[in-house]
ChimeraX commands (.cxc) that place a marker at each C-alpha (Angstrom):
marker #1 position 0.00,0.00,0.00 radius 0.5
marker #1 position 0.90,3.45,-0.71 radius 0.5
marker #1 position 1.99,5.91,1.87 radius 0.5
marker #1 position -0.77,8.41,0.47 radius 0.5
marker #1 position -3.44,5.37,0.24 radius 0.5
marker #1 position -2.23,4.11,4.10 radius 0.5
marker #1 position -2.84,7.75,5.22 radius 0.5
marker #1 position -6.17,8.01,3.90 radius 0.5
marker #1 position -7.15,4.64,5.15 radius 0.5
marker #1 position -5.58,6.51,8.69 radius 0.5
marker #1 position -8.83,8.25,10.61 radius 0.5
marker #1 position -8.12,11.89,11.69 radius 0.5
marker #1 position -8.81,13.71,14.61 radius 0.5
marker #1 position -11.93,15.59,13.65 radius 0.5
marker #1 position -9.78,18.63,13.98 radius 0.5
marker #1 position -7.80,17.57,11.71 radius 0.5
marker #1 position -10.40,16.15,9.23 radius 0.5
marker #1 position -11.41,19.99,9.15 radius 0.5
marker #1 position -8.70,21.32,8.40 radius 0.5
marker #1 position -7.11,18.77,5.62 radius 0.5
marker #1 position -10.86,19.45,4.03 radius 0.5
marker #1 position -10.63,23.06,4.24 radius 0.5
marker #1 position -7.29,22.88,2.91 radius 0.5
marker #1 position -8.03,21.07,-0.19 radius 0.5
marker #1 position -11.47,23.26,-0.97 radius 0.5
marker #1 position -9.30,26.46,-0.38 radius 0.5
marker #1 position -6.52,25.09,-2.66 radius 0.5
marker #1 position -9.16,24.32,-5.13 radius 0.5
marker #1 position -11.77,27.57,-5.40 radius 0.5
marker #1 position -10.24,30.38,-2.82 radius 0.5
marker #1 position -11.05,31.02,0.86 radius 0.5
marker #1 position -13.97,32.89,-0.83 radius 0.5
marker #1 position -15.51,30.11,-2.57 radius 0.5
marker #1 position -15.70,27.89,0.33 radius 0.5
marker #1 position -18.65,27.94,3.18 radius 0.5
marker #1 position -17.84,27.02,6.38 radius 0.5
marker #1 position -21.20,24.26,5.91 radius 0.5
marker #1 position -18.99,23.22,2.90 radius 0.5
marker #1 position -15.89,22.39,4.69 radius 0.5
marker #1 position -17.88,20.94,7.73 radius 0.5
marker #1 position -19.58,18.31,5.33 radius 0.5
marker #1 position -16.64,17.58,2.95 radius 0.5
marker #1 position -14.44,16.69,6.74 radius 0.5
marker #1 position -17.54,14.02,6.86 radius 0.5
marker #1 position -18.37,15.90,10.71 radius 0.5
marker #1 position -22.45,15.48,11.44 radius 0.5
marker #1 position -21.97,18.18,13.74 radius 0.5
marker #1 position -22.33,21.62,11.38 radius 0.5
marker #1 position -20.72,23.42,14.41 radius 0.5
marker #1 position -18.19,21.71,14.67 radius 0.5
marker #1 position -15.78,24.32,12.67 radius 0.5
marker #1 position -16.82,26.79,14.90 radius 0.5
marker #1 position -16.27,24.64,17.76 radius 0.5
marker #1 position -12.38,23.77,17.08 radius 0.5
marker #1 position -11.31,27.09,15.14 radius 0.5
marker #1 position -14.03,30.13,16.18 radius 0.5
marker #1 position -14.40,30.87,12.13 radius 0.5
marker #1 position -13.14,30.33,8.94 radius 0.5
marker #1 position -10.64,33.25,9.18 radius 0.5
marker #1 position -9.23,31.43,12.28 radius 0.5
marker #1 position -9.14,28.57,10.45 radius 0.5
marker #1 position -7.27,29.81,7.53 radius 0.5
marker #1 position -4.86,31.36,9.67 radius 0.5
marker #1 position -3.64,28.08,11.41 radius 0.5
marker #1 position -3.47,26.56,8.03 radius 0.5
marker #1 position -1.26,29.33,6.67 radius 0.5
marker #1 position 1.10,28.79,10.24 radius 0.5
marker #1 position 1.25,25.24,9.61 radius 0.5
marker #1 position 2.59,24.39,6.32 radius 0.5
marker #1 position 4.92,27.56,6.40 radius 0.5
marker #1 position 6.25,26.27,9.80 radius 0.5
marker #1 position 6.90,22.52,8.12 radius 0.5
marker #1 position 8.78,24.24,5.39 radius 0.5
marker #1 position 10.65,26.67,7.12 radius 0.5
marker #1 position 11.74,24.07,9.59 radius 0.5
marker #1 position 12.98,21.63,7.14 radius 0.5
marker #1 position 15.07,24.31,4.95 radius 0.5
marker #1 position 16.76,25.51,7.95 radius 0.5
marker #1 position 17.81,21.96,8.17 radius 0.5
marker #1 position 18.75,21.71,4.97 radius 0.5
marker #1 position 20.84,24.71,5.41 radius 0.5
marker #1 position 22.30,23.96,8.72 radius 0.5
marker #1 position 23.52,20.86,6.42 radius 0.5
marker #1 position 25.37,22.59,3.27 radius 0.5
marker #1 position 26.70,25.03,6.22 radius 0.5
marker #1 position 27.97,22.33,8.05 radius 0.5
marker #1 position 30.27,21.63,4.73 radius 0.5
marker #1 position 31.26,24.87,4.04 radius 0.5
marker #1 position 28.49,25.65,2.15 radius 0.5
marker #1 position 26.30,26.62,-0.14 radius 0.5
marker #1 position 29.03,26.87,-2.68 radius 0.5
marker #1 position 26.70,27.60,-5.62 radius 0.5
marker #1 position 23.71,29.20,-6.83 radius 0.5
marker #1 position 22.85,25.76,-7.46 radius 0.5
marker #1 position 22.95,24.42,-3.91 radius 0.5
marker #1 position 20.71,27.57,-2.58 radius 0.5
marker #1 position 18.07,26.64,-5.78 radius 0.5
marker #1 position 17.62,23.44,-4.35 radius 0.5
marker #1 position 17.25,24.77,-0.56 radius 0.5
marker #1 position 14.60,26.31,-1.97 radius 0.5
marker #1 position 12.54,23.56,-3.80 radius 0.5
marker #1 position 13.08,20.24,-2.16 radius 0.5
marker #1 position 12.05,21.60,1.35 radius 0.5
marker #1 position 8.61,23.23,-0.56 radius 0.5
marker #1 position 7.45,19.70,-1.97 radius 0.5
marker #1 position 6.21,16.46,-0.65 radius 0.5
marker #1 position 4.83,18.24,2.41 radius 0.5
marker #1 position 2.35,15.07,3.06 radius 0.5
marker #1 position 5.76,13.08,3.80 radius 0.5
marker #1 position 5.51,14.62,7.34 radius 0.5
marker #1 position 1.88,15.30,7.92 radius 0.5
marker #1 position -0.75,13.21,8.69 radius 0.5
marker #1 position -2.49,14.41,5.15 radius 0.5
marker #1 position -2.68,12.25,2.02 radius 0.5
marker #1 position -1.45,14.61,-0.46 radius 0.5
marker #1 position -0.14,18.59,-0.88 radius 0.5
marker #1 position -2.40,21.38,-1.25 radius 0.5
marker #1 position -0.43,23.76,0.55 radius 0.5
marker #1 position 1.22,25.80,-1.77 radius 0.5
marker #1 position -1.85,25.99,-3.91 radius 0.5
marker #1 position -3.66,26.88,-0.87 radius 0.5
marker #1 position -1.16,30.14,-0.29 radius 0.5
marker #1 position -0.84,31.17,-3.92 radius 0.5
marker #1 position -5.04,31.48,-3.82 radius 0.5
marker #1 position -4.88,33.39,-0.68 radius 0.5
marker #1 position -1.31,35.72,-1.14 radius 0.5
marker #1 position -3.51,37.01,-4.10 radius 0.5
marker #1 position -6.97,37.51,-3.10 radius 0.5
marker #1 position -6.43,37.90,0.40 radius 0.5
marker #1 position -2.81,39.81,0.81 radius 0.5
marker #1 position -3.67,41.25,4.81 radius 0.5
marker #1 position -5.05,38.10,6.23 radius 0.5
marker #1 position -1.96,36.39,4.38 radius 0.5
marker #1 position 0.60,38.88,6.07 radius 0.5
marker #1 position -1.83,38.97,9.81 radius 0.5
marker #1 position -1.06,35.27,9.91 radius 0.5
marker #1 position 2.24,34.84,9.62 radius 0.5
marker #1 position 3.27,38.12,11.27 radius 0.5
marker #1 position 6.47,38.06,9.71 radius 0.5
marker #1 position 7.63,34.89,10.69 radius 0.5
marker #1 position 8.49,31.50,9.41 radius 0.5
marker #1 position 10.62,32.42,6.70 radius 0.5
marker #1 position 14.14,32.61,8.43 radius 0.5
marker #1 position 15.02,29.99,5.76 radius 0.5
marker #1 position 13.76,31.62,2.56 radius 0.5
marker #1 position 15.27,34.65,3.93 radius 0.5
marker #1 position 18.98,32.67,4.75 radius 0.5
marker #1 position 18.96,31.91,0.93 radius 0.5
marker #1 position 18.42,35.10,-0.26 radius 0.5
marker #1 position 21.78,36.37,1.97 radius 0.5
marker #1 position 23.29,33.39,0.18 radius 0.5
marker #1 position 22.09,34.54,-3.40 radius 0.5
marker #1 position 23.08,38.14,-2.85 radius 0.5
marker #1 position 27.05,36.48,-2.43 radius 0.5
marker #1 position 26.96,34.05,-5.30 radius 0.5
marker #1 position 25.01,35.90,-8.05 radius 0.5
marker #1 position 26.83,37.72,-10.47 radius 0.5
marker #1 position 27.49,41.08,-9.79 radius 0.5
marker #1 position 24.46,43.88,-10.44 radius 0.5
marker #1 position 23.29,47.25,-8.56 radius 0.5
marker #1 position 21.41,45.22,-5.48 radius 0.5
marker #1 position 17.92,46.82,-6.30 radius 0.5
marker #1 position 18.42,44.48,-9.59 radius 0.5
marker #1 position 18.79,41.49,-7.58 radius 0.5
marker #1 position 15.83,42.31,-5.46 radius 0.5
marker #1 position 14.12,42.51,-8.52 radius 0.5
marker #1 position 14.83,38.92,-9.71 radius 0.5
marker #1 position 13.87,38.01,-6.13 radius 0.5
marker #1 position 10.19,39.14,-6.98 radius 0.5
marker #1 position 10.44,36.48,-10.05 radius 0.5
marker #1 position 12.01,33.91,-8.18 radius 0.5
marker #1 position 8.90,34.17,-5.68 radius 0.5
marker #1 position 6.16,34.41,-8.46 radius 0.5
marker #1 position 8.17,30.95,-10.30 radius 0.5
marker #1 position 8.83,29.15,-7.39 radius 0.5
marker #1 position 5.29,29.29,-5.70 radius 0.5
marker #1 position 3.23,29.04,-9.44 radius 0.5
marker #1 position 5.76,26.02,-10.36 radius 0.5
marker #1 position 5.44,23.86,-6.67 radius 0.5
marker #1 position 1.58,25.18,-7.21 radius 0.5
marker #1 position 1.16,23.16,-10.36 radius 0.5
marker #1 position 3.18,20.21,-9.66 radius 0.5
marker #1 position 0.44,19.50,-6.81 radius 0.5
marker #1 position -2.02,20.25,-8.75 radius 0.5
marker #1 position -1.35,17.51,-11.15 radius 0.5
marker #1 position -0.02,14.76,-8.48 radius 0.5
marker #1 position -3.30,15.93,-6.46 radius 0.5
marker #1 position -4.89,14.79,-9.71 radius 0.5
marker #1 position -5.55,10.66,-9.38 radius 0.5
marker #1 position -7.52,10.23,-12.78 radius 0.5
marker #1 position -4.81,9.46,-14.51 radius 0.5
marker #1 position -0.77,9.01,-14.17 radius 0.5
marker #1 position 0.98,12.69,-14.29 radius 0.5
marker #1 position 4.52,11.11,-15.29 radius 0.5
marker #1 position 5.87,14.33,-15.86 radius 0.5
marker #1 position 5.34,16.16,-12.88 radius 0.5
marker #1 position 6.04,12.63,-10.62 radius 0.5
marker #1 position 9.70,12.59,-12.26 radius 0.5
marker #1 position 12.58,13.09,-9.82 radius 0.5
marker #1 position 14.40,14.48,-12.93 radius 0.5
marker #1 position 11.51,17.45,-13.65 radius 0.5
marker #1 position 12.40,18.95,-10.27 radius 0.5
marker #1 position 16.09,18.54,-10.92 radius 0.5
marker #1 position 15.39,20.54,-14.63 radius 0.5
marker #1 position 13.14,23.14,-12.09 radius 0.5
marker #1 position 16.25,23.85,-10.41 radius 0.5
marker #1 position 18.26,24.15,-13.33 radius 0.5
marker #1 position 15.95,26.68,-14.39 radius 0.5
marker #1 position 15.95,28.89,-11.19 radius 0.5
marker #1 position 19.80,28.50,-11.69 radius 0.5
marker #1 position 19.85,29.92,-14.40 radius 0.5
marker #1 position 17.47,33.12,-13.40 radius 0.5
marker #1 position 19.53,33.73,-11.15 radius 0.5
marker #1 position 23.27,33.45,-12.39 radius 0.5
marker #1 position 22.28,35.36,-15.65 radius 0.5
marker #1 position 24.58,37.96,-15.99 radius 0.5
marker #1 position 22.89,41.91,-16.01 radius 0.5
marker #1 position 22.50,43.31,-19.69 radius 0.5
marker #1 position 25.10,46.50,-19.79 radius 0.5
marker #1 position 22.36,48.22,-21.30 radius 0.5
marker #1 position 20.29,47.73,-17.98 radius 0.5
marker #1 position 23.27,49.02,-15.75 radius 0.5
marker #1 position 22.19,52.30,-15.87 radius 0.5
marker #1 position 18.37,52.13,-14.91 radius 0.5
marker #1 position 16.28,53.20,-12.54 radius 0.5
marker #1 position 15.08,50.05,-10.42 radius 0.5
marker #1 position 11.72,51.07,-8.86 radius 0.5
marker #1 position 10.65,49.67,-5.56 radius 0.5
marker #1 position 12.28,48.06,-2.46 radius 0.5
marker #1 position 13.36,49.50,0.41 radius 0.5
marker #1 position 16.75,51.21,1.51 radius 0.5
marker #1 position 19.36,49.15,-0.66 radius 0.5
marker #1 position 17.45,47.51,-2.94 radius 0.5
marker #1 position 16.01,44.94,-0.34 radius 0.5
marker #1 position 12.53,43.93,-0.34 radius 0.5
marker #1 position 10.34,45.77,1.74 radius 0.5
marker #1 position 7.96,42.58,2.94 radius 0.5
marker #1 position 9.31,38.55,2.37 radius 0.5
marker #1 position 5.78,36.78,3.95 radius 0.5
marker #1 position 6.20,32.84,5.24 radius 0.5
marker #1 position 8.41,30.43,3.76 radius 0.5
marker #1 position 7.72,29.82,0.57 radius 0.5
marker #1 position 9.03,33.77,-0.61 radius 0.5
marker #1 position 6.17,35.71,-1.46 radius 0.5
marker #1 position 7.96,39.04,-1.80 radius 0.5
marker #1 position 5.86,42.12,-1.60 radius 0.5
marker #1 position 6.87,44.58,-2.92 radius 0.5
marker link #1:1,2 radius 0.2
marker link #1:2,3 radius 0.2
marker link #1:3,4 radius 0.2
marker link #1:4,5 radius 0.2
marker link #1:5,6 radius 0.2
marker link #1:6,7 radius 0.2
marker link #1:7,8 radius 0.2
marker link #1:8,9 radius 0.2
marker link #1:9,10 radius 0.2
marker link #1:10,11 radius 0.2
marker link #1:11,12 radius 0.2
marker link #1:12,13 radius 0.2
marker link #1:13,14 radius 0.2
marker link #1:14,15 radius 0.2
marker link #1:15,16 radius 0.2
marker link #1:16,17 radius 0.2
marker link #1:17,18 radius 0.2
marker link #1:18,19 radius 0.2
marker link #1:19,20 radius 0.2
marker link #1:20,21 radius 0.2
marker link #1:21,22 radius 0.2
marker link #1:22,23 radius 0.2
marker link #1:23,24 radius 0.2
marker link #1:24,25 radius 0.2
marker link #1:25,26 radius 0.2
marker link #1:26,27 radius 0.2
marker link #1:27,28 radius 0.2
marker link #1:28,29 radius 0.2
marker link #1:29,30 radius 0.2
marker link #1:30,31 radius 0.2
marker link #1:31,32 radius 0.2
marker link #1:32,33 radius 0.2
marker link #1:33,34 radius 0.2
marker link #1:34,35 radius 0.2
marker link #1:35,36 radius 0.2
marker link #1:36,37 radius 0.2
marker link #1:37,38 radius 0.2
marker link #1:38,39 radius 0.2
marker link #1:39,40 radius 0.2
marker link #1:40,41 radius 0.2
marker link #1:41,42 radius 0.2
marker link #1:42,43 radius 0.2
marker link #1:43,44 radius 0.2
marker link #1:44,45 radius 0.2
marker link #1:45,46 radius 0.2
marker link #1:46,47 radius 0.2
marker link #1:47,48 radius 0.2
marker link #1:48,49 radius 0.2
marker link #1:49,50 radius 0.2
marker link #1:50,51 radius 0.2
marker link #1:51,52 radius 0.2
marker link #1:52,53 radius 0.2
marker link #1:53,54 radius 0.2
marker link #1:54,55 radius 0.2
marker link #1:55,56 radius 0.2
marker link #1:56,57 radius 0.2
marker link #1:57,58 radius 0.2
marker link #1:58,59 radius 0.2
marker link #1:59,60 radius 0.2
marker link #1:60,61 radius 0.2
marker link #1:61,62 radius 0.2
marker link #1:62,63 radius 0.2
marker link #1:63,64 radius 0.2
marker link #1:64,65 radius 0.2
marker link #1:65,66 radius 0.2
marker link #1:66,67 radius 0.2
marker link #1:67,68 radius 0.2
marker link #1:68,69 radius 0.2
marker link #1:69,70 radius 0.2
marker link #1:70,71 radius 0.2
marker link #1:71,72 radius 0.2
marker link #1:72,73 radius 0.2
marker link #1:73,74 radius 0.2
marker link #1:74,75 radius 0.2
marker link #1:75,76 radius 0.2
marker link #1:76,77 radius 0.2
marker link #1:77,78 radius 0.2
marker link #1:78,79 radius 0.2
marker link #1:79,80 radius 0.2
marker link #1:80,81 radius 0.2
marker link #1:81,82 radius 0.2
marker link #1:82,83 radius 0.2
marker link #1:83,84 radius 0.2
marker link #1:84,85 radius 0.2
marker link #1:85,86 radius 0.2
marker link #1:86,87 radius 0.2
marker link #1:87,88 radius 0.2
marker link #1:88,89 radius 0.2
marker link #1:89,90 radius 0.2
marker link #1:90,91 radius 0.2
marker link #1:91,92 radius 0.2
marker link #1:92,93 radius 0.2
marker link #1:93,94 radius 0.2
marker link #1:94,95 radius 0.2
marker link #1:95,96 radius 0.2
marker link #1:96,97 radius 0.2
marker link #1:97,98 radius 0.2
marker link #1:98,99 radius 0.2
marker link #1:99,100 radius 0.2
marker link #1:100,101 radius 0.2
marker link #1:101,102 radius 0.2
marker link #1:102,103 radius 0.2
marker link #1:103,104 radius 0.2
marker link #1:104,105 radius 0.2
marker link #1:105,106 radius 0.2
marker link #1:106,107 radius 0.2
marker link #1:107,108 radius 0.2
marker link #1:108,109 radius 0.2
marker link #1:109,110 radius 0.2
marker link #1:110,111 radius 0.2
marker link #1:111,112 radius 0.2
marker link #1:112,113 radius 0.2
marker link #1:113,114 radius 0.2
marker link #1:114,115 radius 0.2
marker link #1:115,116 radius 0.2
marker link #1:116,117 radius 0.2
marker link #1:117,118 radius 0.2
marker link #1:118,119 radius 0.2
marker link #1:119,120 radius 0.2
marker link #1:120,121 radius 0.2
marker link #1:121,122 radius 0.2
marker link #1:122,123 radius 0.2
marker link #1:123,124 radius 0.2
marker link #1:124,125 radius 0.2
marker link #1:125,126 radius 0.2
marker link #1:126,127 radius 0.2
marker link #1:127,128 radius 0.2
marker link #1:128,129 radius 0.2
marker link #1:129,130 radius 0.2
marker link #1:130,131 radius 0.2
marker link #1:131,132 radius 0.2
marker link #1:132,133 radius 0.2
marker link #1:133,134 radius 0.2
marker link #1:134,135 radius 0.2
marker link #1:135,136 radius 0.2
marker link #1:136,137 radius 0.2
marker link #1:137,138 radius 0.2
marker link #1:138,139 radius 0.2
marker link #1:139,140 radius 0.2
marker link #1:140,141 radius 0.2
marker link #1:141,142 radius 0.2
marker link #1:142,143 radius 0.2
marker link #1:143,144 radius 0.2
marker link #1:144,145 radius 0.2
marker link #1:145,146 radius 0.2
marker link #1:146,147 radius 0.2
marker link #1:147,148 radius 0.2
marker link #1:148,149 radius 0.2
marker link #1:149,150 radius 0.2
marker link #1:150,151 radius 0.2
marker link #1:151,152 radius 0.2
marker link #1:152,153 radius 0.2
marker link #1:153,154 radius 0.2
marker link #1:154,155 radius 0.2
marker link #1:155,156 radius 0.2
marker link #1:156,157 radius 0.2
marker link #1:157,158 radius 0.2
marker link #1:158,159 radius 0.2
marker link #1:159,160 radius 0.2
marker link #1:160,161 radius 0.2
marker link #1:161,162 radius 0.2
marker link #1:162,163 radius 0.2
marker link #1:163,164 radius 0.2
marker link #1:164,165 radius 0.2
marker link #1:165,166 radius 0.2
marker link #1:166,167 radius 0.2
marker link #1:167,168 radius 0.2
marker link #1:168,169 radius 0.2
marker link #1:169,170 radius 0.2
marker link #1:170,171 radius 0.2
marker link #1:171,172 radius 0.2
marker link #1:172,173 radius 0.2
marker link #1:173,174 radius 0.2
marker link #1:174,175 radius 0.2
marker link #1:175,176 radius 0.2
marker link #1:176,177 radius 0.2
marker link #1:177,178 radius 0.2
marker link #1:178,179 radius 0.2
marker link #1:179,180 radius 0.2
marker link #1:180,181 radius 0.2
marker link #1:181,182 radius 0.2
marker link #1:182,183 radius 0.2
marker link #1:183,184 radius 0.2
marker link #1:184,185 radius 0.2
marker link #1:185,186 radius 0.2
marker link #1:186,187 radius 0.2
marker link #1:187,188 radius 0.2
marker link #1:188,189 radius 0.2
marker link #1:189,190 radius 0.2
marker link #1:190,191 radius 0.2
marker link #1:191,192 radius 0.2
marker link #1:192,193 radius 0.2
marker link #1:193,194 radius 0.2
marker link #1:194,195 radius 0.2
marker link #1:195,196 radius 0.2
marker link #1:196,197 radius 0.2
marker link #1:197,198 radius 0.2
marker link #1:198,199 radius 0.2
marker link #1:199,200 radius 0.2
marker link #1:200,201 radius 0.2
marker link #1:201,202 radius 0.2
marker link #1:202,203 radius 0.2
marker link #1:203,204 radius 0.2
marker link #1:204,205 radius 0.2
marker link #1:205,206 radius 0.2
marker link #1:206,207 radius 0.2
marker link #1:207,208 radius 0.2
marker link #1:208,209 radius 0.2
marker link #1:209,210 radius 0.2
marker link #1:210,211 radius 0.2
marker link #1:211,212 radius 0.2
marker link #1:212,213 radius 0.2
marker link #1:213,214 radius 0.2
marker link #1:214,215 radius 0.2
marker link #1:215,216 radius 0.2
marker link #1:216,217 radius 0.2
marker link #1:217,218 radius 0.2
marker link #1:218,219 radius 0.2
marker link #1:219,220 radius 0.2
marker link #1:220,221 radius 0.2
marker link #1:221,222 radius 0.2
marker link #1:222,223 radius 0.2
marker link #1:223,224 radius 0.2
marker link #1:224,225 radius 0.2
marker link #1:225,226 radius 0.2
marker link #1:226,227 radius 0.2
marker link #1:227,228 radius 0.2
marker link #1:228,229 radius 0.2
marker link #1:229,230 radius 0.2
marker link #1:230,231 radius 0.2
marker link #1:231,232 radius 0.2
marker link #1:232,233 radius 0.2
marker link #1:233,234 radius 0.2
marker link #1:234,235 radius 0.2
marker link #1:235,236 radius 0.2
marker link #1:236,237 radius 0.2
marker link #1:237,238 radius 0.2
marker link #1:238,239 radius 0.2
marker link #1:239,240 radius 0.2
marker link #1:240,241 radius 0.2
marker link #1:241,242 radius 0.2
marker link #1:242,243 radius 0.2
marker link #1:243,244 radius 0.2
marker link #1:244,245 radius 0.2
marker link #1:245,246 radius 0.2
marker link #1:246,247 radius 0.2
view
């Protein structure tokens, strides 16, 4: 049996039934497209209070889900880290790219959840809901994303720092629409995805945000005005683990 398939077979806490429902509606139509009798029937509860009874409401309830994946995540790339530190690393722009994916996927390999919604889940809300996304995290769980980026600043080629904010921004926008599409299809069980279940497609993904980032500044760009950021060039907001930067 399948760890996903052994997990499912697994019963939940009802608070957790909740919030691995709410998770996968969210990740699916938006916090806005999901009633709380929605997520209460969909967690198989009889109770239709019972949402209010564990969380208070569904703002609550998004907010713990926000503080619990970007917790995981932040937790294992500070591991991750802590390791390539350990041997004098990271030595490459490489090394820091994949810091930055393999600690963002296969999130269900440490939860008590059957599959990843997570990052779909945040990509919804960082768009439609931007305060409730910043409220919950409060500026915290992304000491990892935010180690890489000191990292990046070292290793990428050289460039007026406001330009490597800038590519920051894209690295954010590719790395959470990327991880959000790769769940998306392995959430998919109609039919094999063998694309997105490769080892190797992750491995070209990180060649990829390689190469974003050690691409060398145009000469004709030197010279330009870089808008936005704060003193320095650095980002003025860098929300939960994953890198949302906003600027």
């Amino acid at each position: 049996m399948s760890k996903a398939a052994s997990i499912e077979a697994r019963p939940l806490p009802a608070r957790e039934q909740i919030k691995l429902a709410a998770r996968r509606l969210f990740a699916e139509r938006g916090m806005d497209g999901v009633t709380v009798r929605e997520i209460v029937e969909a967690s198989g509860q009889k109770n239709h209070g019972s949402l209010s009874y564990y969380f208070g409401t569904k703002e609550a309830l998004v907010r713990e889900l926000v503080t619990d994946g970007a917790k995981l995540i932040d937790i294992r790339r500070n591991a991750y880290l802590d390791g390539l530190e350990a041997k004098g690393g990271p030595k490459s722009i490489r090394e820091v790219a994949e810091a930055l994916v393999y600690p963002s996927v296969n999130l269900a390999e440490e939860t008590d959840t059957a599959e990843d919604s997570y990052i779909r889940f945040i990509a919804l809300l960082g768009m439609s809901h931007r305060d409730l996304f910043m409220e919950a995290l409060e500026n915290r769980w992304n000491s990892g994303y935010l180690r890489c980026l000191d990292h990046l600043r070292r290793l990428m080629p050289e460039m007026p720092e406001a330009a490597k904010n800038q590519r920051f921004v894209f690295l954010g926008a590719y790395l959470t629409g990327v991880i959000a599409a790769r769940e998306a299809a392995l959430a998919d069980r109609s039919r094999p995805h063998p694309m997105w279940s490769a080892e190797a497609t992750l491995r070209h993904f990180i060649d990829t945000i390689t190469a974003l980032l050690a691409a060398p500044l145009d000469p004709a760009l030197a010279g330009e005005s870089w808008g936005g950021g704060g003193a320095g060039g650095e980002p003025r907001a860098v929300v939960g683990s994953v890198g949302m930067i906003l600027d």
